[in-house]
Structures are given as C-alpha cells and as structure tokens.
N, C-alpha and C positions, 0 to 999 in steps of 0.2 A: 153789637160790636163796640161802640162807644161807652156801654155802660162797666168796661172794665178800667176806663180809662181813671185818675184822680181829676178833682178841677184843675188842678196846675197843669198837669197834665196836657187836659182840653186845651186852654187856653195856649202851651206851648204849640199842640199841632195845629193852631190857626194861624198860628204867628208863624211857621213852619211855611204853610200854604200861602200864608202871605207874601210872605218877604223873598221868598223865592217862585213868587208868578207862579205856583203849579197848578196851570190851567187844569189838567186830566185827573188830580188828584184833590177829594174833599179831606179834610181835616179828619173826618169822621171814621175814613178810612186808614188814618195811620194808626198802626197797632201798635201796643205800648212796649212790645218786645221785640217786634223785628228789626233787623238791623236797616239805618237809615241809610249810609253808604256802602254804594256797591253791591246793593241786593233790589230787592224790587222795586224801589220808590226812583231811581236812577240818579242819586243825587250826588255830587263829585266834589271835590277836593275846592273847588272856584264856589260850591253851593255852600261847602262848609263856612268858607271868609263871610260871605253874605249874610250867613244865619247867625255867625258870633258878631257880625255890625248891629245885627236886628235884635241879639239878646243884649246887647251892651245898652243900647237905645230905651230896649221896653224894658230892662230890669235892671237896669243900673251896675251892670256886674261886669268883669274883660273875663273875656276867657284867652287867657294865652296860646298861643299855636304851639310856644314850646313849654308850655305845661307838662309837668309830668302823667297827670291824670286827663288833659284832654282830650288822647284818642280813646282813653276806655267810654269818657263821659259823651262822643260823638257815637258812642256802638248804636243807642237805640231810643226812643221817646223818654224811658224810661228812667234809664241815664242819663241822660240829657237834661230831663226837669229833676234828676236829683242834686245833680255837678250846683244847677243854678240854685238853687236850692241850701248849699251849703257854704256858696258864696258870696250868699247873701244874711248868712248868720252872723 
C-alpha cells in the first residue's frame, strides 16, 4: 500500500495522522488518491484549519482558506503534498 506513495508524500500522511490525533488511522493507510474530506478517512472542514496550522508549522508555507486552488489542493494526499509543493518553490 505504502509503496505507491512518494517520500513527501509519506511524510505528509504522518503529519496527517499526526496533527489531527487519528487514533483508528495509520499513515500507511492513507491512499495517495482517495479523497481526504468527506469520504472514508472522515475528516471535516474543523480538520482542514488544523492540518493547514500543521503544514504552515512543518513546511513553512499558508495555505489560504480563500485560495483559489485550496479546495482542489485539500481533494486528496496527492494534492495536497503537490499544493505544498509548489508553495514552496
């Protein structure tokens, strides 16, 4: 499961499991396409603020609420370590 993930990747879905307490869920288990909000991981709009404190924190980067590309870049793991990614360029 894990080995499709990138290193960035990895390291986003620990920080993932981290900063949002997800006792029931390992890192290992977040796919790098499925979608984070609103589908099986059960993560909500209060988890979202949480995880943009915790990327601002560990990668130095804001992600805007009113970003025009925020909610694409919340869809999935994948998006998400790209968004930081290119806001870090």
């Amino acid at each position: 499961m894990d080995a499709e993930k990138t290193p960035e990747e990895r390291k986003l879905a620990n920080l993932i499991v981290k900063a949002l307490n997800l006792e029931d869920l390992k890192a290992e288990e977040i796919e790098p396409e499925v979608q984070l909000f609103g589908g099986g991981y059960g993560l909500d709009s209060i988890d979202a603020l949480e995880l943009a404190v915790a990327i601002s924190e560990t990668y130095g980067v804001q992600i805007r609420a009113d970003g025009e590309n925020t909610r694409h870049a919340f869809t999935n793991l994948r998006s998400l370590s790209a968004h930081i990614e290119s806001l870090r360029e």
